[in-house]
N, C-alpha and C positions, 0 to 999 in steps of 0.2 A: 158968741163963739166966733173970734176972729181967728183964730187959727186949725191947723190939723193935726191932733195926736193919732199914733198909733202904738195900741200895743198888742203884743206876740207873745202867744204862750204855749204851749203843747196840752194837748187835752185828746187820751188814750191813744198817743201816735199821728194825732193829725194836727196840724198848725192850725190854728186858734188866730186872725188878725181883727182887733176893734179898731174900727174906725172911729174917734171921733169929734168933733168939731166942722169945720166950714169945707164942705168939699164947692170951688169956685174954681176960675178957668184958672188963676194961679197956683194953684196946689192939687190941680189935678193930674201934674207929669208925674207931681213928687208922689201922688197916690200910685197911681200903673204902675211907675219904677219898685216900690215895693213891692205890690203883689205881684210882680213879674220877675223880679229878685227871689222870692220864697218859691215862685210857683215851678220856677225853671231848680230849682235846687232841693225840694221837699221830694221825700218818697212814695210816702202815702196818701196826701190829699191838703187842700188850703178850704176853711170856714173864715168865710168873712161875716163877722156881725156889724149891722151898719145903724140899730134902734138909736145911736146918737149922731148919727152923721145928719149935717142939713146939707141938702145941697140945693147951690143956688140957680141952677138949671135941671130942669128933670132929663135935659138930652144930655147933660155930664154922667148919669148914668150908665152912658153908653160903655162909660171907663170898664164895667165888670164885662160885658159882653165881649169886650177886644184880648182883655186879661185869660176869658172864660176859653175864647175858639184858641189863644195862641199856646196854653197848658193841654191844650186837648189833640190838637196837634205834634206839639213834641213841648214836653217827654208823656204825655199821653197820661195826663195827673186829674182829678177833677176837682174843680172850683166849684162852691155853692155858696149862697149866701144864708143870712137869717133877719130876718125883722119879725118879730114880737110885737109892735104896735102897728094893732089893726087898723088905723087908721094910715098911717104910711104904708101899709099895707097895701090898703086898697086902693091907694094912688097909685102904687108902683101898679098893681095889677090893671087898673083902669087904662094906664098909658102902656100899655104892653113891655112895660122896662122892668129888668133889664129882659132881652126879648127871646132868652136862650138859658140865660143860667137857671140850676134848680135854687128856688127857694123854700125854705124851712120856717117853720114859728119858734123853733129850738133850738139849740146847740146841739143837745144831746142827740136829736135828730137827725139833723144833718153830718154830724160828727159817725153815728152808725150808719148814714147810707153811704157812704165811703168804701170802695172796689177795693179791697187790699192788694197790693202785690209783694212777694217775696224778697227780702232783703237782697237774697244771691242775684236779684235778676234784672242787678245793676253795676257798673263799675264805673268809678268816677276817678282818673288815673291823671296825678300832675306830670304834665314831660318835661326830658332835660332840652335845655336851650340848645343843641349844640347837633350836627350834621347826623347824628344816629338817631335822631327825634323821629322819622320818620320809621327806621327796623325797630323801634320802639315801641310805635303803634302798629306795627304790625302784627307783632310779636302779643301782645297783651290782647288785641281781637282775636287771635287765632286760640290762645288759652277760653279766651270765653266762650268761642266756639264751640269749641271740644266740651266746655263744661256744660252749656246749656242744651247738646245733644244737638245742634244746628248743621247737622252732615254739608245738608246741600250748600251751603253758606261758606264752609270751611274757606273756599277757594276766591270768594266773593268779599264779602265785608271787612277781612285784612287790607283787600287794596281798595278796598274802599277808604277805610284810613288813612291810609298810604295819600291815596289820592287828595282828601281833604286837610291833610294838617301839611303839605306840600305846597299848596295854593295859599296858605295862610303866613303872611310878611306881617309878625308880629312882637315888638320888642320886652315884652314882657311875656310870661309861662304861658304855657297855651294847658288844656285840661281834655284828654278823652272820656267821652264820656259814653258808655254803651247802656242799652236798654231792651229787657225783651219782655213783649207783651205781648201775648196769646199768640196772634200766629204772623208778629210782625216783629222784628229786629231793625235798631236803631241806629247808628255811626256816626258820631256825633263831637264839634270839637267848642267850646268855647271861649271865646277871644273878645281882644278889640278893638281886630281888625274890620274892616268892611269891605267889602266886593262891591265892584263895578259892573253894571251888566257884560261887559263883555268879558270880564271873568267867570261872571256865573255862570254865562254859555259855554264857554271854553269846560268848566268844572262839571257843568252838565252832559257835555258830549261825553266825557271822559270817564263818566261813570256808567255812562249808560251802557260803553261799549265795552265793558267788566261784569257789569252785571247780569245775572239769566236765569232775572227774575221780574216780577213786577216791583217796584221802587216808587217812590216821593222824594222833592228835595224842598228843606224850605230854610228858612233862620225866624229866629224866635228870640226878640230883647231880653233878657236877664237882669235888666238893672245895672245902674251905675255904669253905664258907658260897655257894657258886654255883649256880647251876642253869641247864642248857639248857631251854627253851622252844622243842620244835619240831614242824614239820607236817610228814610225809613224803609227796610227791605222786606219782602213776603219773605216767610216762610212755607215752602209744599207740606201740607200735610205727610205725603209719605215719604218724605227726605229725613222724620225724627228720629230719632234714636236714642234710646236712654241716656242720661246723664254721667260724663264720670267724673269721678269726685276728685277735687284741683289737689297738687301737689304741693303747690306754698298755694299762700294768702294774695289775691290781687283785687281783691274786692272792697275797695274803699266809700268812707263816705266822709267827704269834704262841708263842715257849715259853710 
């Protein structure tokens, strides 16, 4: 097995990826860039089965663990694996690899221990190129707002928008992407552009002194030359407020 297949399937709503053939130091960008490609754009959750992958270092494993903290991170997805053959089994577990991700004997396994979340409780929104991009995302955070019942937030996560697709010098579409999960809210843009530290400082002071709440800010690869840019926001328990139900549709999902 000199080379690396890969194939993707969907199996009960979760991505399904087989790995298999020669995982080496040359095909192991082109492995991450997938699962970092799926894992930043899947809803529900990524199963990697790996019972045919060789690989020729057992520290290239490390690939699931970088793939596993940067999904779990943003957009807050979860990775697991599967190996079937107990004897690669017990290698993996002997060398502590990979040293975070869950592992399964199954699919079907791992496939149900998958956290579901709510279709609604995402927006993945293409913006237009052109000087109103910015009251654009504003405008589209402040409806989710409203829809996900995020009171304290109203005032907050629009310019947080604002703020991130502002800072973003990018000649191709840029993409909003929001996310809410349990009692944390996400603003998030994907591009591919790159930040220089002294932007990310700049982008950091600037949110912070908008925001008043607790917050995170990090970026997370996507594949193919992409990167998410996002801020993750608290929600206060006693800032919720029931849901109201959206007046159009703004709720997409982009393969």
């Amino acid at each position: 097995m000199n080379s690396l297949e890969v194939d993707v399937r969907e199996q009960n709503g979760v991505l399904v990826v087989r790995f298999s053939g020669r995982l080496d130091w040359t095909t192991y960008m082109r492995a991450q860039d997938v699962l970092l490609d799926h894992a930043t754009k899947e809803l529900v959750g990524v199963v990697v089965e790996l019972d045919e992958l060789v690989a020729e270092s057992p520290a290239l494993l490390v690939l699931f663990d970088v793939v596993w903290l940067s999904a779990a991170r943003w957009p807050g997805i979860s990775l697991s694996i599967v190996v079937s053959d107990l004897a690669l089994r017990s290698t993996l577990e002997s060398r502590g690899l990979p040293r975070h991700i869950p592992m399964y004997a199954t699919t079907s396994e791992a496939v149900g221990s998958v956290v579901r979340h709510r279709f609604e409780d995402r927006v993945d929104a293409p913006l237009p190129t052109c000087r109103c991009l910015p009251h654009v995302a504003e405008r589209i955070t402040e409806r989710a707002c409203e829809r996900w019942g995020v009171q304290a937030l109203l005032d907050v996560a629009p310019q947080v928008a604002v703020e991130l697709v502002s800072h973003v010098e990018d000649d191709n579409s840029l993409a909003l992407l929001l996310r809410m999960r349990g009692d944390q809210m996400s603003v998030a843009v994907r591009t591919t552009a790159r930040f220089d530290l002294k932007q990310w400082h700049i982008m950091r002071h600037n949110v912070a002194s908008i925001a008043v709440c607790n917050f995170t800010m990090g970026e997370t690869p996507a594949g193919g030359g992409r990167h998410v840019i996002w801020a993750s926001l608290d929600v206060p328990d006693d800032s919720r407020r029931p849901p109201i139900p959206a007046s159009e549709a703004v709720y997409t999902y982009q393969a």
